[in-house]
DRENGUTI-925819 format. One record per atom (N, C-alpha, C): residue number from 1; x negated, y negated, z negated; atom name. Coordinates in steps of 0.1 Angstrom, whole numbers, plus 5000, padded with zeros to 4 digits. Atoms other than C-alpha are relative to their C-alpha. Layout:
% residues N
[r NUM; [X; Y; Z]; 'CA'] ...
% end
This chain:
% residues 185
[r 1; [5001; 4985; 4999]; 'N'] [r 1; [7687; 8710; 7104]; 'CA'] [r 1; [5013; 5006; 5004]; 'C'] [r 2; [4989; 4994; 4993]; 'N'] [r 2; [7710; 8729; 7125]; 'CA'] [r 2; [5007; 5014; 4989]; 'C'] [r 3; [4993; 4995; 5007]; 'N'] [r 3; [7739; 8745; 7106]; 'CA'] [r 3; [4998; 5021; 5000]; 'C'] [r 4; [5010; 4990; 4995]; 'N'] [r 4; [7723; 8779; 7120]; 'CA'] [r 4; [4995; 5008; 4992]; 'C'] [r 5; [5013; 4996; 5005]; 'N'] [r 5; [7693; 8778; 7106]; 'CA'] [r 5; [5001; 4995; 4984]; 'C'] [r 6; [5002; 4997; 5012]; 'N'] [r 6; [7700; 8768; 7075]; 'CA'] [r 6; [5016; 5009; 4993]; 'C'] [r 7; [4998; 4987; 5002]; 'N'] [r 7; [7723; 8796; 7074]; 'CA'] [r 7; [4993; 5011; 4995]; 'C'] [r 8; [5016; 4990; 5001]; 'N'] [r 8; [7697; 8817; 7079]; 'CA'] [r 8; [4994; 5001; 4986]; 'C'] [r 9; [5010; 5007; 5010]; 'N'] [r 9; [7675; 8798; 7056]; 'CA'] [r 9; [5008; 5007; 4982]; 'C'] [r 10; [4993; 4998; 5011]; 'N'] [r 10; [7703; 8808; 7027]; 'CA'] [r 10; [5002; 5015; 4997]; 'C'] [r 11; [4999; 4985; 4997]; 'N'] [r 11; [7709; 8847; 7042]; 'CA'] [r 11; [4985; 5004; 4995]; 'C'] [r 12; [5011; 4999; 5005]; 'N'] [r 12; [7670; 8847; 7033]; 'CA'] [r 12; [4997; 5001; 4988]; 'C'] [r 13; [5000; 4999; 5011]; 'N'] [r 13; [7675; 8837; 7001]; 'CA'] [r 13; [5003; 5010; 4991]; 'C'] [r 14; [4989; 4987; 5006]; 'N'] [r 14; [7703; 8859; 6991]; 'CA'] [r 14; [4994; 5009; 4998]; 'C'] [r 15; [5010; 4986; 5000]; 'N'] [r 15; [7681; 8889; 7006]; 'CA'] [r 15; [4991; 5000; 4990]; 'C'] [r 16; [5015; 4997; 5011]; 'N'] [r 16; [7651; 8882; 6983]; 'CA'] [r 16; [5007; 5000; 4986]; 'C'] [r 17; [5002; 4998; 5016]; 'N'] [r 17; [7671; 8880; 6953]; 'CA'] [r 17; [5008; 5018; 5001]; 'C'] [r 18; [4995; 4993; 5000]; 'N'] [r 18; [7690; 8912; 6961]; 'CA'] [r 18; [4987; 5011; 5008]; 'C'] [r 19; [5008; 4990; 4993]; 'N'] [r 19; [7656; 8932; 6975]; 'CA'] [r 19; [4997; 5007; 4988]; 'C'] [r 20; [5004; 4984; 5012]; 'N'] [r 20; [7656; 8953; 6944]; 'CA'] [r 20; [4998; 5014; 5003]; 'C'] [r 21; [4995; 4986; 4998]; 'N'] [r 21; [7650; 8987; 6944]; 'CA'] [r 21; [5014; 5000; 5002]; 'C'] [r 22; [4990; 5002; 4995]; 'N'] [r 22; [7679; 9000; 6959]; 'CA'] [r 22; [5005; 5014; 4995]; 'C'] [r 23; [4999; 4984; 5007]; 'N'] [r 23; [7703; 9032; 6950]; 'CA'] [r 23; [4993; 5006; 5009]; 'C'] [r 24; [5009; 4990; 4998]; 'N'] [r 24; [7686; 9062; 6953]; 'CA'] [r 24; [5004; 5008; 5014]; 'C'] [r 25; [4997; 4995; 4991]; 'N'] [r 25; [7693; 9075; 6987]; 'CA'] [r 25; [4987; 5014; 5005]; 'C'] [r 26; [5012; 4993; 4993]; 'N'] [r 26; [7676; 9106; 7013]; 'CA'] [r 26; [4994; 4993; 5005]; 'C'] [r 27; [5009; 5006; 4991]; 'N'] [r 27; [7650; 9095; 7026]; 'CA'] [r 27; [4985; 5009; 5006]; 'C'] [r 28; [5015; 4993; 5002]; 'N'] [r 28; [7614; 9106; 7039]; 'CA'] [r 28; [4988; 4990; 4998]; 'C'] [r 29; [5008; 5017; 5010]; 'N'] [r 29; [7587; 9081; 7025]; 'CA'] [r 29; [4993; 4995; 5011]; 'C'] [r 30; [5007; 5008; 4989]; 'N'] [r 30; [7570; 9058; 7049]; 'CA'] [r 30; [4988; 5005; 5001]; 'C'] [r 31; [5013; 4998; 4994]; 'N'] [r 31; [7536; 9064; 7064]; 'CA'] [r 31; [4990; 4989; 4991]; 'C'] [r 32; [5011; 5007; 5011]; 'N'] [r 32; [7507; 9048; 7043]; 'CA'] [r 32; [5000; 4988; 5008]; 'C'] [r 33; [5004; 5014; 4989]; 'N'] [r 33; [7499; 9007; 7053]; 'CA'] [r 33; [4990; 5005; 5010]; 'C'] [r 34; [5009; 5005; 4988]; 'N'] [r 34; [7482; 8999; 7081]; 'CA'] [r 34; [4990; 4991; 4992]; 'C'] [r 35; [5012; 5015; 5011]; 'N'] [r 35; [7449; 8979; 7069]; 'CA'] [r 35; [4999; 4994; 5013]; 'C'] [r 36; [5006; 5015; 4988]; 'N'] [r 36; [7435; 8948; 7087]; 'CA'] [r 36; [4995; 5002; 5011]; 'C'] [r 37; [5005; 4993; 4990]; 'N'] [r 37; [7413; 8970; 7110]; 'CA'] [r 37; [5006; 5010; 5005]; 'C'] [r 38; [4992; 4991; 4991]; 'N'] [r 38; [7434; 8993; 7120]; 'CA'] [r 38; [5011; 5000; 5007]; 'C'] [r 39; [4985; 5004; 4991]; 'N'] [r 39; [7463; 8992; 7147]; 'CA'] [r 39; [5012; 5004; 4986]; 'C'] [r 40; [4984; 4999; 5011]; 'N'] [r 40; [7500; 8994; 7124]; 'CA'] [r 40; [5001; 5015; 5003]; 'C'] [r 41; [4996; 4986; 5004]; 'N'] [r 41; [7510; 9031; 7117]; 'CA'] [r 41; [5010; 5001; 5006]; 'C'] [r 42; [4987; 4993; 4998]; 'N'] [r 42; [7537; 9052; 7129]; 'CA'] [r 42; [5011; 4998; 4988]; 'C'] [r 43; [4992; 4998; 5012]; 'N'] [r 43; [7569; 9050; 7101]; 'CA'] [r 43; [5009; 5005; 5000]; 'C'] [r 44; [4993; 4989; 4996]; 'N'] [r 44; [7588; 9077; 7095]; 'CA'] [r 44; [5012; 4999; 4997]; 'C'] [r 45; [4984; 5000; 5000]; 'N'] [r 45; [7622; 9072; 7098]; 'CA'] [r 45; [5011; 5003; 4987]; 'C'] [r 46; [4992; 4991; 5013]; 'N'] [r 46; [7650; 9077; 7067]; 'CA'] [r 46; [5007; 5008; 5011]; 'C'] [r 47; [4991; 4985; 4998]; 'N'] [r 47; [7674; 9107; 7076]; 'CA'] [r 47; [5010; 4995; 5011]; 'C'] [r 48; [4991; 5006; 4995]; 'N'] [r 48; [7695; 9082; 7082]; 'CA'] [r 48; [5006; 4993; 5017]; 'C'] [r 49; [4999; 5007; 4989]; 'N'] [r 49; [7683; 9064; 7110]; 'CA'] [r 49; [4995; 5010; 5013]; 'C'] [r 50; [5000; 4987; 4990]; 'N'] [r 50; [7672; 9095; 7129]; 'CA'] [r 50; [5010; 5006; 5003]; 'C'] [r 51; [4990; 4996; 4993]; 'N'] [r 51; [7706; 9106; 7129]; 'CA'] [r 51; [5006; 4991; 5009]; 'C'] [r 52; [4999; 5010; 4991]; 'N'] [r 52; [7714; 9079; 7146]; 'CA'] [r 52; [4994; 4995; 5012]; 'C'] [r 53; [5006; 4998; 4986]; 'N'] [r 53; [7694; 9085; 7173]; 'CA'] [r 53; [4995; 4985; 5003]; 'C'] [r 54; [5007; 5010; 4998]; 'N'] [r 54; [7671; 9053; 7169]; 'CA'] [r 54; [4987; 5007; 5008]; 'C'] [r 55; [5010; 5001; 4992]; 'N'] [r 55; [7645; 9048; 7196]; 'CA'] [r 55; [4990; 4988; 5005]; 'C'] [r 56; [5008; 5011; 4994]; 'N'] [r 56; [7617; 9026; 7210]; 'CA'] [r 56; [5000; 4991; 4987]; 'C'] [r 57; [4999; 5008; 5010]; 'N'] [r 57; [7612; 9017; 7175]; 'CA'] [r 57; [4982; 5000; 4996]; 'C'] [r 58; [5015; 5008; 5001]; 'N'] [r 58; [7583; 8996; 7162]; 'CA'] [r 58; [5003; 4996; 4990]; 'C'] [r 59; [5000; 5004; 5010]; 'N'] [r 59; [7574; 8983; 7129]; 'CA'] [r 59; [4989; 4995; 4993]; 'C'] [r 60; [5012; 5013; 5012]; 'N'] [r 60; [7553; 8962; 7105]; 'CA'] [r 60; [5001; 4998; 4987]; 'C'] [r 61; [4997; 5000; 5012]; 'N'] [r 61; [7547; 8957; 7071]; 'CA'] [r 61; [5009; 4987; 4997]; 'C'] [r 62; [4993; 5014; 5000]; 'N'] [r 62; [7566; 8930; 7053]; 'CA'] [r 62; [4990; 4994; 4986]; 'C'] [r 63; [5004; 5006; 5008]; 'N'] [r 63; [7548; 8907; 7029]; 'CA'] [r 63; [5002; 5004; 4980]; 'C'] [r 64; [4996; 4993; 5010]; 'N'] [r 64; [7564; 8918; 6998]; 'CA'] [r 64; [5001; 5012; 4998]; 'C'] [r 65; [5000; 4985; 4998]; 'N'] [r 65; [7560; 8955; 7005]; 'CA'] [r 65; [5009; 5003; 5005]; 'C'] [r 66; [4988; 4997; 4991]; 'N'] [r 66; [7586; 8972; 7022]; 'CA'] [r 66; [4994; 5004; 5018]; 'C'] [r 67; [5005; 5003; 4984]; 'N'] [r 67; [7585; 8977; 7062]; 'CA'] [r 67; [5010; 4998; 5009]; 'C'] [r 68; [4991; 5004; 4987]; 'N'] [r 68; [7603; 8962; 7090]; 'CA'] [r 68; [5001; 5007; 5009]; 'C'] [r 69; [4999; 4996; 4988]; 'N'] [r 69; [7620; 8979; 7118]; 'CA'] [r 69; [5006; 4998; 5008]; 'C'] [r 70; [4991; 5002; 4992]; 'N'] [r 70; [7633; 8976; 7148]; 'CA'] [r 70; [5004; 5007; 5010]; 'C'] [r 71; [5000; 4984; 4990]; 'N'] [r 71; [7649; 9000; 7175]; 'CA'] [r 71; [5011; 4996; 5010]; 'C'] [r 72; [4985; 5000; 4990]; 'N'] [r 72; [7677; 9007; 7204]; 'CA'] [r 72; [5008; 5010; 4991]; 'C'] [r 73; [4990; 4988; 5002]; 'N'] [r 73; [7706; 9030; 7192]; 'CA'] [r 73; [5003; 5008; 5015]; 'C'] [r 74; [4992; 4992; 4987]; 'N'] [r 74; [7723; 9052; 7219]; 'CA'] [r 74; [5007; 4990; 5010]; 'C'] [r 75; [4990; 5007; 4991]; 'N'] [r 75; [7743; 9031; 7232]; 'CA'] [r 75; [4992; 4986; 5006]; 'C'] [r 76; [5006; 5008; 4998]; 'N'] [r 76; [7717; 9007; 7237]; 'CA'] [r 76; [5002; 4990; 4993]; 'C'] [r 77; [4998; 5009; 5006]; 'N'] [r 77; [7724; 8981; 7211]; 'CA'] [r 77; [4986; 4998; 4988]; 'C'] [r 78; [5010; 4998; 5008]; 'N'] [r 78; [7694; 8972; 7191]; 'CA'] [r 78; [4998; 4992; 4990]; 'C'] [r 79; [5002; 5001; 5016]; 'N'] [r 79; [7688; 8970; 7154]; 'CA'] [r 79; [4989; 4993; 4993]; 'C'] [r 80; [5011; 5004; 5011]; 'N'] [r 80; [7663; 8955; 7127]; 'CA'] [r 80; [5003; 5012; 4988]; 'C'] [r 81; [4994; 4993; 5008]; 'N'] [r 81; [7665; 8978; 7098]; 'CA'] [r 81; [4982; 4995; 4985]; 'C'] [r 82; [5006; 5007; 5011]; 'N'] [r 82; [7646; 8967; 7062]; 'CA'] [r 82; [4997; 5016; 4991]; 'C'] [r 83; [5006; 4990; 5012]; 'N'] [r 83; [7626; 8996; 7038]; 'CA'] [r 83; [4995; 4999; 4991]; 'C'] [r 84; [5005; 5006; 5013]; 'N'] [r 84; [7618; 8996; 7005]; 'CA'] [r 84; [4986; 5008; 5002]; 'C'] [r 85; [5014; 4990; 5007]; 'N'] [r 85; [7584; 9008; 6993]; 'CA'] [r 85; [4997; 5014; 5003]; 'C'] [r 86; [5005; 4995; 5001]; 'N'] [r 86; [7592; 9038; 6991]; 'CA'] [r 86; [5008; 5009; 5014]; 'C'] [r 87; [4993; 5001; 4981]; 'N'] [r 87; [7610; 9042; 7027]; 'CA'] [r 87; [5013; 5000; 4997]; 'C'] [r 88; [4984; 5003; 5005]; 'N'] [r 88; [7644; 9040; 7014]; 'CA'] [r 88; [5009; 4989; 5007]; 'C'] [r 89; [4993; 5005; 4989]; 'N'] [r 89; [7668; 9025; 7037]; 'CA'] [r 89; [5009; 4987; 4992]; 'C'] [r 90; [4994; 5011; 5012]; 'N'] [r 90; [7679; 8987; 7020]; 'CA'] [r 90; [5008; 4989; 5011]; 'C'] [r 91; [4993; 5011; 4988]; 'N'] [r 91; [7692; 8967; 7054]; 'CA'] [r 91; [5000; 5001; 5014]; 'C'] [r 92; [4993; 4999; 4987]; 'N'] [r 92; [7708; 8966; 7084]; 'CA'] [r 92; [5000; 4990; 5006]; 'C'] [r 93; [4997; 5008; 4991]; 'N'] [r 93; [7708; 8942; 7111]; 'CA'] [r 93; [5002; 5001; 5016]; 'C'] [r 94; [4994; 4996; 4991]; 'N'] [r 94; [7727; 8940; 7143]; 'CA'] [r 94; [4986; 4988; 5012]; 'C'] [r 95; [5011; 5013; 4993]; 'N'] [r 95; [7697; 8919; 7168]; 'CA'] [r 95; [5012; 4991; 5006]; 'C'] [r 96; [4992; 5007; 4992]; 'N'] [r 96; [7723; 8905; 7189]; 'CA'] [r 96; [5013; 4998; 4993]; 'C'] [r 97; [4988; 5005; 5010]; 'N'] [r 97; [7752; 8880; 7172]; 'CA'] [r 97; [5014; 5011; 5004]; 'C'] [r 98; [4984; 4994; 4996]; 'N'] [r 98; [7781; 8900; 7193]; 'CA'] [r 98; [5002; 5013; 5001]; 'C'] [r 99; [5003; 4986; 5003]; 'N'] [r 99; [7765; 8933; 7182]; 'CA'] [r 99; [5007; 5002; 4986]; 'C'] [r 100; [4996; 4996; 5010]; 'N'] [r 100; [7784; 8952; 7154]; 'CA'] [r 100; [4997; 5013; 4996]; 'C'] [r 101; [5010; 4985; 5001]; 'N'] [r 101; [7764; 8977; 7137]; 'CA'] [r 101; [5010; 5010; 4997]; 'C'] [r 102; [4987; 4985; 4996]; 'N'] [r 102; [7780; 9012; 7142]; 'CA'] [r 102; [5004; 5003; 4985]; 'C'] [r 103; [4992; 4999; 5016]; 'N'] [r 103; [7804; 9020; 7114]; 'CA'] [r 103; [4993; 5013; 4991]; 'C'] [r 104; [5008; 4993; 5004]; 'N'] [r 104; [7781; 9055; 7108]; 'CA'] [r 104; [4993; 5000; 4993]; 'C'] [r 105; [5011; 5009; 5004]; 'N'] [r 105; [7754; 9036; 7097]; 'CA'] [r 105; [5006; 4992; 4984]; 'C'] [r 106; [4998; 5009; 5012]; 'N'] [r 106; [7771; 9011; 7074]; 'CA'] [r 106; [5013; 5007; 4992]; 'C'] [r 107; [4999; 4988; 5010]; 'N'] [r 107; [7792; 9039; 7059]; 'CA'] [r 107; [4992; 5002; 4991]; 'C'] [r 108; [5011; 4998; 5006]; 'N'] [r 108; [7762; 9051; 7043]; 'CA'] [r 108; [4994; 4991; 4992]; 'C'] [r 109; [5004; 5012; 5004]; 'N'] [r 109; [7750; 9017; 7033]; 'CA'] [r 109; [5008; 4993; 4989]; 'C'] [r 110; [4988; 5004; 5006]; 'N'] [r 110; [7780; 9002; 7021]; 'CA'] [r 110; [5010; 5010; 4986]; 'C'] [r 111; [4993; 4991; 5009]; 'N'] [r 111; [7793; 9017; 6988]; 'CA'] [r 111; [5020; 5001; 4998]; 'C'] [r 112; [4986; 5001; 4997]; 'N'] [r 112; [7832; 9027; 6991]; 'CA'] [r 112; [5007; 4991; 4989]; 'C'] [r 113; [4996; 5010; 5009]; 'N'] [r 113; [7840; 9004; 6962]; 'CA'] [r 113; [5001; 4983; 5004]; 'C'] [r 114; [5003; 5009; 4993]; 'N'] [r 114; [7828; 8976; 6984]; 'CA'] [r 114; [5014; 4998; 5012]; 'C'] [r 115; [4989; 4993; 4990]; 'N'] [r 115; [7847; 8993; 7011]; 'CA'] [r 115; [5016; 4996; 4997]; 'C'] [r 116; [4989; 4998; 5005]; 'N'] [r 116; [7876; 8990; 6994]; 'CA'] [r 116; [5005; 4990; 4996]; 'C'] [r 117; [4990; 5013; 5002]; 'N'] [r 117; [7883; 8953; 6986]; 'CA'] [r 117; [5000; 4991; 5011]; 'C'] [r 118; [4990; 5009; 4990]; 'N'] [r 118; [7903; 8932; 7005]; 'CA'] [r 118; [4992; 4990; 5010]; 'C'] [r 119; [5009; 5009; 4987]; 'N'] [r 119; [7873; 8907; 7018]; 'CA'] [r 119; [4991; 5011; 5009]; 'C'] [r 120; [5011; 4988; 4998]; 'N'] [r 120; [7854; 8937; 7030]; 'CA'] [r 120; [5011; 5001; 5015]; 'C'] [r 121; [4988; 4998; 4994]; 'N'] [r 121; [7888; 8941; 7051]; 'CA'] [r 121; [4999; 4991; 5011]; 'C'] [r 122; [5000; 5009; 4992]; 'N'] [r 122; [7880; 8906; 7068]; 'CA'] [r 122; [4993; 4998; 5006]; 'C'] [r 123; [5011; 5003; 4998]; 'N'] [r 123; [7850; 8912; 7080]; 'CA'] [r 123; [5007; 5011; 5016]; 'C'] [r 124; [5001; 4992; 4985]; 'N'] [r 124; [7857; 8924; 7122]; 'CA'] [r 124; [4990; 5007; 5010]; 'C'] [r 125; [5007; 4995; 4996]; 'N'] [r 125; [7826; 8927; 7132]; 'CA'] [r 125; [4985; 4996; 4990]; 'C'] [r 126; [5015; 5003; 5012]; 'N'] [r 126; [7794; 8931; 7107]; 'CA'] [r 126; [4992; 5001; 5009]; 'C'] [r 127; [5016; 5001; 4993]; 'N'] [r 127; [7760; 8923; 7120]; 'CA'] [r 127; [4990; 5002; 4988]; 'C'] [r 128; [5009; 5002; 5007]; 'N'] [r 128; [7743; 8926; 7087]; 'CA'] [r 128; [5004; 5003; 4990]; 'C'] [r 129; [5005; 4994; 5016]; 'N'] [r 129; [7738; 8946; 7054]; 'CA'] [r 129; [4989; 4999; 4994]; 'C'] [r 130; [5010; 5001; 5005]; 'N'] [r 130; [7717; 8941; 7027]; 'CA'] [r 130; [5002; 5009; 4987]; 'C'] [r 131; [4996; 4994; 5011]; 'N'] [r 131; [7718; 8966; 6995]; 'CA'] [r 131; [4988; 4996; 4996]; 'C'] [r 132; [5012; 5002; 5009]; 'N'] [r 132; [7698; 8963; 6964]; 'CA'] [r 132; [5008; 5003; 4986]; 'C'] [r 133; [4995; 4996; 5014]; 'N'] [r 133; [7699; 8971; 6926]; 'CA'] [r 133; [5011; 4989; 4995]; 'C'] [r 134; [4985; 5013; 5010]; 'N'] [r 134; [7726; 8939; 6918]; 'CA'] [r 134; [5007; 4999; 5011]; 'C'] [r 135; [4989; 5002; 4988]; 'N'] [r 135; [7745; 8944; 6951]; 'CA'] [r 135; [5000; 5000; 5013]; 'C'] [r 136; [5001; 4992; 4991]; 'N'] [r 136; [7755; 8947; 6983]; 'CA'] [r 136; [5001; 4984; 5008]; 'C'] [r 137; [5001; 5011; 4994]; 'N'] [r 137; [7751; 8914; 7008]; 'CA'] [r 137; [5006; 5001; 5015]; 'C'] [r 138; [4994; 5001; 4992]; 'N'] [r 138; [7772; 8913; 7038]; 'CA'] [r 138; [4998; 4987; 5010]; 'C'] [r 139; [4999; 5016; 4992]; 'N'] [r 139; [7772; 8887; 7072]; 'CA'] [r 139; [5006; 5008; 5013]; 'C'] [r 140; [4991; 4989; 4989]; 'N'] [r 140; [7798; 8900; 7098]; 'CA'] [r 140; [5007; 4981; 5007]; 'C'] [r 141; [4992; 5017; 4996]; 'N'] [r 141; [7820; 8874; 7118]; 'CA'] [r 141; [5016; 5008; 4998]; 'C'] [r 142; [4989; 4993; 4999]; 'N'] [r 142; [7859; 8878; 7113]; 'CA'] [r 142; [5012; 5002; 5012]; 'C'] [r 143; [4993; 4996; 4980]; 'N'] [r 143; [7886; 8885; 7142]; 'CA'] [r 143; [5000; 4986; 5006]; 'C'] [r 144; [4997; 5007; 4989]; 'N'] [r 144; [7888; 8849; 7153]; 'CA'] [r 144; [4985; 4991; 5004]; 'C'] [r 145; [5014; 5008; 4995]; 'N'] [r 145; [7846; 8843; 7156]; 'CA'] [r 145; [4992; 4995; 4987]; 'C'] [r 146; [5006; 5008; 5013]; 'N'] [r 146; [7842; 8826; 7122]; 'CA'] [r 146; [4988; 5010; 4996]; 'C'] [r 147; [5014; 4989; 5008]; 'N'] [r 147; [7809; 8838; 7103]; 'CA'] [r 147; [5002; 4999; 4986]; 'C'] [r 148; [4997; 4995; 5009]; 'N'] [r 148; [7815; 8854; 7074]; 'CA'] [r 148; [4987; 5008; 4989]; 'C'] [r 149; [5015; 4995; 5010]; 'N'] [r 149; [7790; 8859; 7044]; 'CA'] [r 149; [5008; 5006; 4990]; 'C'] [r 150; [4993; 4988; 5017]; 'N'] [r 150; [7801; 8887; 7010]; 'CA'] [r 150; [4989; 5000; 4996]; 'C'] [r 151; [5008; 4993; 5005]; 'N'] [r 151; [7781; 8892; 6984]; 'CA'] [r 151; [5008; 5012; 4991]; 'C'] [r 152; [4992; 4992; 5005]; 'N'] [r 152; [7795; 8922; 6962]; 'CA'] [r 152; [4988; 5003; 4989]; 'C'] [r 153; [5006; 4991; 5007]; 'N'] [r 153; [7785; 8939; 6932]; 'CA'] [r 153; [4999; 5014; 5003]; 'C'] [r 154; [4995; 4983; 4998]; 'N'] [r 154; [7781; 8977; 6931]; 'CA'] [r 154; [5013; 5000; 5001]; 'C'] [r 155; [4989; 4997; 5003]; 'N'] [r 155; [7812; 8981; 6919]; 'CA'] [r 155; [5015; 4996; 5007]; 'C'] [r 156; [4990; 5006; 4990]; 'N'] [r 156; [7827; 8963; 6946]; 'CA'] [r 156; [5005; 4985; 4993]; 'C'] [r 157; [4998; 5014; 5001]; 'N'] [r 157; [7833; 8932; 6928]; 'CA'] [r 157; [4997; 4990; 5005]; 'C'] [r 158; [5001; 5008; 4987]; 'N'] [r 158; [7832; 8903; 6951]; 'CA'] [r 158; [4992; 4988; 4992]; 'C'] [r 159; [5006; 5012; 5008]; 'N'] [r 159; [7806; 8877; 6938]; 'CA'] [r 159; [4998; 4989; 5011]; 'C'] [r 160; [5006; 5011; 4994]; 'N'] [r 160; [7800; 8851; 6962]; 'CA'] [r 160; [5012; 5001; 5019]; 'C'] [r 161; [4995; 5003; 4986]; 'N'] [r 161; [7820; 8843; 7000]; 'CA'] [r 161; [5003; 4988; 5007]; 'C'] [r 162; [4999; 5011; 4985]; 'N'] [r 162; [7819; 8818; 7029]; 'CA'] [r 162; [5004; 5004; 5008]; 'C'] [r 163; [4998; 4997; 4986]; 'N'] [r 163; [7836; 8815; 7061]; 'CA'] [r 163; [4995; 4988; 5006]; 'C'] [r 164; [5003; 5009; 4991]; 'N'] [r 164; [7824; 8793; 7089]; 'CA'] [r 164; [4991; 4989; 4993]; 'C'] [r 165; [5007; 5009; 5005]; 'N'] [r 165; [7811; 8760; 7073]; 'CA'] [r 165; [5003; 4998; 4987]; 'C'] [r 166; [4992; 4999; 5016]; 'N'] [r 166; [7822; 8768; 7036]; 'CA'] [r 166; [4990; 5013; 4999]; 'C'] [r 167; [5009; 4987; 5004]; 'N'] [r 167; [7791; 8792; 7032]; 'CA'] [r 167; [4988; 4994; 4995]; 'C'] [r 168; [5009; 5008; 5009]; 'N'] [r 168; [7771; 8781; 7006]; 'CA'] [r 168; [4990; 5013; 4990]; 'C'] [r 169; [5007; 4993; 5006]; 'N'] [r 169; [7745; 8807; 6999]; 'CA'] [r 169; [4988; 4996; 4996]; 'C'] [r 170; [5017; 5006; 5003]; 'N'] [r 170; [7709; 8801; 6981]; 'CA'] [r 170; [4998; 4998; 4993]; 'C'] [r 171; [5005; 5008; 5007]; 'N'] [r 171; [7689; 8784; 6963]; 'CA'] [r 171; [5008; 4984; 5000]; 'C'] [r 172; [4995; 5011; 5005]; 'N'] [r 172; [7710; 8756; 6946]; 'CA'] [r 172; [5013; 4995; 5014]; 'C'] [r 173; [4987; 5001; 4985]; 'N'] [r 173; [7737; 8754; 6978]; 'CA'] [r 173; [5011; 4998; 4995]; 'C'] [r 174; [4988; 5000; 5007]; 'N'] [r 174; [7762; 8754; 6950]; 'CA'] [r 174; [5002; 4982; 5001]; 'C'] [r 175; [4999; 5014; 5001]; 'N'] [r 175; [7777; 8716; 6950]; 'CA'] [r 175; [5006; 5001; 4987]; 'C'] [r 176; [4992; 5000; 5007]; 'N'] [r 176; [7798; 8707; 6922]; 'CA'] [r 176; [5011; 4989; 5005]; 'C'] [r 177; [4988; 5009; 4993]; 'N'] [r 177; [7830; 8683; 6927]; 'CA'] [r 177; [4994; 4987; 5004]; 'C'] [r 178; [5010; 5013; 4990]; 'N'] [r 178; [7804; 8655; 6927]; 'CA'] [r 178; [4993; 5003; 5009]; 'C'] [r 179; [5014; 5004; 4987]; 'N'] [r 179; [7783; 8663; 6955]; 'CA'] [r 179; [4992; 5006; 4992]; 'C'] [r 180; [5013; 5001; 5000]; 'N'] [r 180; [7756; 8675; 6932]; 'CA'] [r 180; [4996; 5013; 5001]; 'C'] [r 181; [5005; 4984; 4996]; 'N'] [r 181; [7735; 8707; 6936]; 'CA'] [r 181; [4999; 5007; 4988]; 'C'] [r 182; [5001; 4991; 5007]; 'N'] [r 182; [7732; 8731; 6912]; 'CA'] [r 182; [5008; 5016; 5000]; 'C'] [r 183; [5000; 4989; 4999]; 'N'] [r 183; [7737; 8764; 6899]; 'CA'] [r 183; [5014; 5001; 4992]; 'C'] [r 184; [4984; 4996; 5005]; 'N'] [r 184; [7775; 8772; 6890]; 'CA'] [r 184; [5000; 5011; 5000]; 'C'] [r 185; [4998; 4988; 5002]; 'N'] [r 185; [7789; 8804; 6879]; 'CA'] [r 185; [5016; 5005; 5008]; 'C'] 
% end
């Protein structure tokens, strides 16, 4: 399995334990599902992403509730963006690896307590936020390319980081000094 993909595989993880309700932000509530017979809905945008002058955007439900989106910005760089339930704006993603989502954006997303410690500092270009009720999930690369994973608490407390091939996020990805897998604190 290509070092990649089971990146990925572990950034997946993370997300699902961190897709909690998320803080209470503005927003305007999503558009009702789409059922089986009917084409997918229009979804109404948070506040957020309208100021940001998202366009040519398209969307879908996601399995677990929520709704998937995806768009151009102004500048032409194009996004994924993740909603809770109840349209509340819970993730960010940059589509393209050498895209770095506009600082605007992940302002808003990013709690200044996060902002404010030192690994948050090493991240040069973010591709990817995730917020949720136990924290804030981070995947940026840092100034010399390396890929760079944060998890944080609200509070900005730094729970979890990898750089390059020292990113050990997931389900059981923890080693211990033997080799073995489990869950360490």
């Amino acid at each position: 399995m290509s070092r990649k993909l089971t990146t990925s595989i572990a950034l997946s993880a993370l997300l699902a334990v961190l897709a909690a309700p998320v803080l209470a932000q503005d927003a305007a509530p999503a558009a009702p599902q789409a059922t089986a017979e009917a084409p997918a809905q229009t979804v109404t945008l948070p506040q957020i992403l309208k100021d940001a002058g998202l366009t040519d955007v398209t969307s879908d439900q996601m399995r677990r509730g929520g709704t998937r989106i995806r768009g151009t910005l102004p500048d032409g760089a194009k996004i994924g963006a993740m909603l809770a339930e109840d349209g509340t704006l819970r993730g960010l993603r940059a589509q393209d690896e050498s895209t770095a989502l506009p600082s605007a954006l992940v302002d808003q997303l990013v709690p200044q307590a996060v902002r404010d410690n030192a690994v948050y500092g090493q991240i040069d270009k973010l591709g990817a936020v995730f917020t949720g009720e136990r924290g804030v999930m981070l995947a940026g690369k840092d100034a010399q390319g390396n890929d760079l994973r944060a998890a944080f608490a609200q509070d900005g407390t730094l729970i979890r980081f990898g750089r390059g091939d020292d990113m050990h996020f997931g389900k059981g990805g923890d080693k211990d000094h033997d080799g073995k897998r489990g869950h360490h604190g």
